[in-house]
N, C-alpha and C positions, 0 to 999 in steps of 0.2 A: 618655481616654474616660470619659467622666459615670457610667455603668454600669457599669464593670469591677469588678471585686469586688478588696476590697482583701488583701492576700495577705501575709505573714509568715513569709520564710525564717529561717532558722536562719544567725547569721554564716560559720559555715562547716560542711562539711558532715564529720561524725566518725561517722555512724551510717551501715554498710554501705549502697550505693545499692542503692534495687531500683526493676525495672522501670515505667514505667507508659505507657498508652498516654491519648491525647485527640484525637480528632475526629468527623467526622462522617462516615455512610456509606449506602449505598441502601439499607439497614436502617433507618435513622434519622432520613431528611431527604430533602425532598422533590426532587427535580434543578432547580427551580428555585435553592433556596438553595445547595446543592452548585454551584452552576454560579457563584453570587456571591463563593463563597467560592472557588472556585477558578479568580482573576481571569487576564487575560492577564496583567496586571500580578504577580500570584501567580507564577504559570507560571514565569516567567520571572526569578523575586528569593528563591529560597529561599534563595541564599546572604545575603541582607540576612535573609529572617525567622530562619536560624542566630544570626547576630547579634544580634537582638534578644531571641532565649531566652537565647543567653550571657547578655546581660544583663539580663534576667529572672532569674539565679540560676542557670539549669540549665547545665552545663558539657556534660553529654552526650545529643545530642539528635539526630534526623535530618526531615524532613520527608518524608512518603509521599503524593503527589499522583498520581491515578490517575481514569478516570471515575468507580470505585463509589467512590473516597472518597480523603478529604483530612483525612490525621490526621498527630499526634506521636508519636516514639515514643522514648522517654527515659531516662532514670536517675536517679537523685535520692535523696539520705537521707531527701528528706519528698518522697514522692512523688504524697500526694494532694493536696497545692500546687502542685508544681512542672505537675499534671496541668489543674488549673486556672490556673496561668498559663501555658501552653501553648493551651488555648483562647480567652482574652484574647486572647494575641498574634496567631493566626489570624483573630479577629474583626476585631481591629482592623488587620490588615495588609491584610485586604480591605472596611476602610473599613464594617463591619457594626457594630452595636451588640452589645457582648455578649448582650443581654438575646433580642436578636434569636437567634441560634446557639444559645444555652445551653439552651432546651426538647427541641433535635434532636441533642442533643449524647453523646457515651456518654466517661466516664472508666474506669479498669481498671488496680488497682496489683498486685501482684506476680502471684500463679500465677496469678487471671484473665488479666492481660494479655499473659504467656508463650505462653498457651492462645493468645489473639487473634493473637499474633504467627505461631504455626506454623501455626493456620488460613489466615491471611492468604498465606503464604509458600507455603503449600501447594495455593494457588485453591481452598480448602473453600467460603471466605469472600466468595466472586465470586458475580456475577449469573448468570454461568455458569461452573459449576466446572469444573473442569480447564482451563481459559482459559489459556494458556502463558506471556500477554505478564508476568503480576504479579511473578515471581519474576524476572526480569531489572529489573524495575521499583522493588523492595526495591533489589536488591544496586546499584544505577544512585543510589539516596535513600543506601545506605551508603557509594557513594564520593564522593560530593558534601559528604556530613557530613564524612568523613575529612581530606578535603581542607582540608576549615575547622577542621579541629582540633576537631571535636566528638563524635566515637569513644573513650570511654575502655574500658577493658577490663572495665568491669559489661556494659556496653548491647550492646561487641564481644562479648564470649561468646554473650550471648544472642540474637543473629546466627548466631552457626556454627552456632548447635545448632538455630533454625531452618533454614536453610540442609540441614544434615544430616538432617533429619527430612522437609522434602521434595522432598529427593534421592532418600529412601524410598519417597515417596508416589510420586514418578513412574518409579521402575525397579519396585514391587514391588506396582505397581494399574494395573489399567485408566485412571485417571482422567483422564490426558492424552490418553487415545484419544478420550476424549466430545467434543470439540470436531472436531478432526478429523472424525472421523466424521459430525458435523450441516452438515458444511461439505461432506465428498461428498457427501450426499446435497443441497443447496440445488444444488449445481453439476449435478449430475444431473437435478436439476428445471428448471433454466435451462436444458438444450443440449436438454432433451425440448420443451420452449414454445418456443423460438427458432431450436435447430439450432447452427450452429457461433457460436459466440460473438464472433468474431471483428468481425459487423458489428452489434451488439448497443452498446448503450449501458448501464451500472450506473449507479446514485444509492445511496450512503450515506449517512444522516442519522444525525448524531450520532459521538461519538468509542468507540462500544462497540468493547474490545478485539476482541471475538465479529463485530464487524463486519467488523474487521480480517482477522480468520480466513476467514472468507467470502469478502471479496473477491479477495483472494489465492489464494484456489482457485477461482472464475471469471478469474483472470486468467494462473490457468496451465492453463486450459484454455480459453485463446484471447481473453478478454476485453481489449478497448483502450483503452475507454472509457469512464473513472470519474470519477464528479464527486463530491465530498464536501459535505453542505449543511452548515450553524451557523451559528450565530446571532453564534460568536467569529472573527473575520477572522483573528484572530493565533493562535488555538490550532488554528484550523481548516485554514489554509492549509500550516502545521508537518507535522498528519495527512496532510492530501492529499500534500502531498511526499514523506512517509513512505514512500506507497500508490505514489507514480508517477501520482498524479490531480489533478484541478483543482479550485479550491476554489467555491463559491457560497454568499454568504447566503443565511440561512435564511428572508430575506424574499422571496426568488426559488425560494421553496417551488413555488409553482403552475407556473411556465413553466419548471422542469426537471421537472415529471413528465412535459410534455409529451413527450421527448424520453426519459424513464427505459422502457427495456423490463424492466431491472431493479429493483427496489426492495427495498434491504437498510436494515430500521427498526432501528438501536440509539441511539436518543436519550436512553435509561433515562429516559422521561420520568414525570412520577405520574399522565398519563392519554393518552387518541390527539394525536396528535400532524399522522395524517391521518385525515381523517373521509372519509365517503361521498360526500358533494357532492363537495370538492375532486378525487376519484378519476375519480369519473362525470367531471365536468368537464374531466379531460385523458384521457380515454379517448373522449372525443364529439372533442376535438381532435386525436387519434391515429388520427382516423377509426376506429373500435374495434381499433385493435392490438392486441393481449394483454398485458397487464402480470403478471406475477410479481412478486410483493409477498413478503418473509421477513421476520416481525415477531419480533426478539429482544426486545420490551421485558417486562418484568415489571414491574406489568402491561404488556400492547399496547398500543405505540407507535401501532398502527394499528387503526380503530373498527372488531369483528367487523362488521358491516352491509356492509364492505367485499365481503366474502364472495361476497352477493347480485348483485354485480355478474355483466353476463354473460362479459364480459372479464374480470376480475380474478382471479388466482391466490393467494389468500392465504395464508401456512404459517405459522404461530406455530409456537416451539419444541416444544411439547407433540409437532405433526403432526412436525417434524423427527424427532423423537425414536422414534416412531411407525414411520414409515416403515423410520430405519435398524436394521437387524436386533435385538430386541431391546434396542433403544438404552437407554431408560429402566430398564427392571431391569438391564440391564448395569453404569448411574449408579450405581442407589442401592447396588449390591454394589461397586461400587470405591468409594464413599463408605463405605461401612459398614468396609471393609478400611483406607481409607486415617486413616478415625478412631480405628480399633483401634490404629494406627502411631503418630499423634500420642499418645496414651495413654501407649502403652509409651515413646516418646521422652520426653515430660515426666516421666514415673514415676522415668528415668534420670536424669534431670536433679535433680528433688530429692534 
């Protein structure tokens, strides 16, 4: 690759590894790039990008692909090399120029990136916190590294001790409840607009964990039928199967809303995703049915103007939040408990 930066390991490594982390995240880069870089082709070949950091130098590495983000996380005696060849290799396994990646990029070598790891592990670090899926999502990126022989016992420790820290966060905080909770009350607001759910239609847009969470609770209470949109055939159809739903391009955006009485936005996109015209426009084809719109995106997936419609139902998180008892100071007090935990767990750690 013309651009890669060129990088200078050490023949071999004699100076303790310590940790570092390299990628990109909904902090950092916008879901378009995030989405390049996390190709179907990606998806599907971390045991080849394993291989190619083996021989890049790094011996202990795993790869963390998730909606909010697609990072390295490693071990290495030079680890602010090994951090940037770790982003090389991401770039150029998804066929990107480094130069491209590298502005949106975040690196992070020893207690920063301990820090990032228990955040991470802990869903501090999500789009929405307490998000359940990430923490099965880590340990799923550590036994895939295992498997490939790229677990040595630097990068395996500082596993367990995430791992153990939010085991904490979620026996000893509210914080796993916050998701739950924004998903009853979306489900409560569906059976209030629709009634039983049962002859009701859902649309997903996008791969949000948060989405995940939702629709799984319109579909245990009664929901049948869920389509999932994107733009990725192969990452998209994977989700849908997940769900028990069906998949649709995202270019068959307008003639599934026809048919959406639900509408669940987690596309984490970096602006609406649906605007006002297109809304009006299958609500004039729904002969004005009522549509329920729940917008997870930060920002909204979906254009506030949506709002104004007369049909249109539209709840960003904020109103989730809102709604469920106290929701929002309930958050920032299991966030404030659950960072006091990460604190004490690192404090142990060194």
């Amino acid at each position: 690759m013309a651009d890669r930066p060129d990088l200078d390991f050490p023949p071999a490594e004699q100076e303790q590894p310590e940790l570092f982390v390299a990628g990109l995240s909904h902090r950092t880069a916008p879901a378009e790039l995030r989405d390049r870089i996390l190709t179907d082709e990606l998806a599907g070949g971390r045991e080849e990008l394993l291989r190619r950091l083996g021989a890049a130098g790094i011996a202990q590495a795993l790869v963390l692909a998730t909606c909010d983000r697609v990072e390295v996380l490693g071990a290495a005696a030079s680890p602010a090399a090994a951090a940037e060849a770790a982003l090389a290799q991401l770039a150029e396994r998804a066929g990107l120029g480094f130069s491209l990646a590298e502005p949106h990029a975040y690196r992070l070598v020893g207690a920063p990136a301990l820090r990032h790891l228990f955040s991470v592990a802990s869903s501090l670090d999500s789009m929405v916190v307490g998000e359940p899926q990430v923490l099965g999502q880590v340990k799923a990126a550590h036994r895939l590294a295992a498997e490939a022989g790229r677990i040595g016992p630097d990068l395996d420790a500082c596993l367990q001790a995430a791992y153990a820290a939010a085991k904490r966060v979620r026996s000893e905080t509210e914080l796993a409840e916050q998701p739950v909770s924004l998903a009853a009350v979306a489900a409560k607001l569906a059976r209030n607009l629709h009634g039983e759910l049962s002859a009701a239609q859902a649309l997903l847009i996008g791969f949000g964990e948060m989405g995940a969470v939702i629709a799984r609770a319109l579909q245990a209470h009664g929901l049948r039928d869920l389509w999932v949109a994107s733009a990725s055939p192969a990452r998209g159809g994977a989700f849908a199967k997940e769900l028990g739903a069906r998949h649709r391009p995202v270019a068959e955006l307008a003639s599934a809303l026809d048919h959406a009485d639900i509408v669940i936005a987690a596309a984490a996109s970096s602006g609406p995703v649906l605007g006002r015209e297109a809304v009006d426009a299958a609500l004039r084809r729904r002969r004005r049915r009522p549509m329920l719109l729940i917008d997870l995106g930060v920002p909204g997936d979906v254009a506030p103007e949506v709002d104004d419609l007369e049909d249109a139902f539209l709840y960003a998180l904020e109103d989730l939040e809102r709604i469920a008892e106290g929701g929002r100071a309930r958050r920032d007090r299991a966030v404030a408990a659950a960072t006091a935990i990460l604190e004490e767990e690192l404090e142990r750690w060194s």
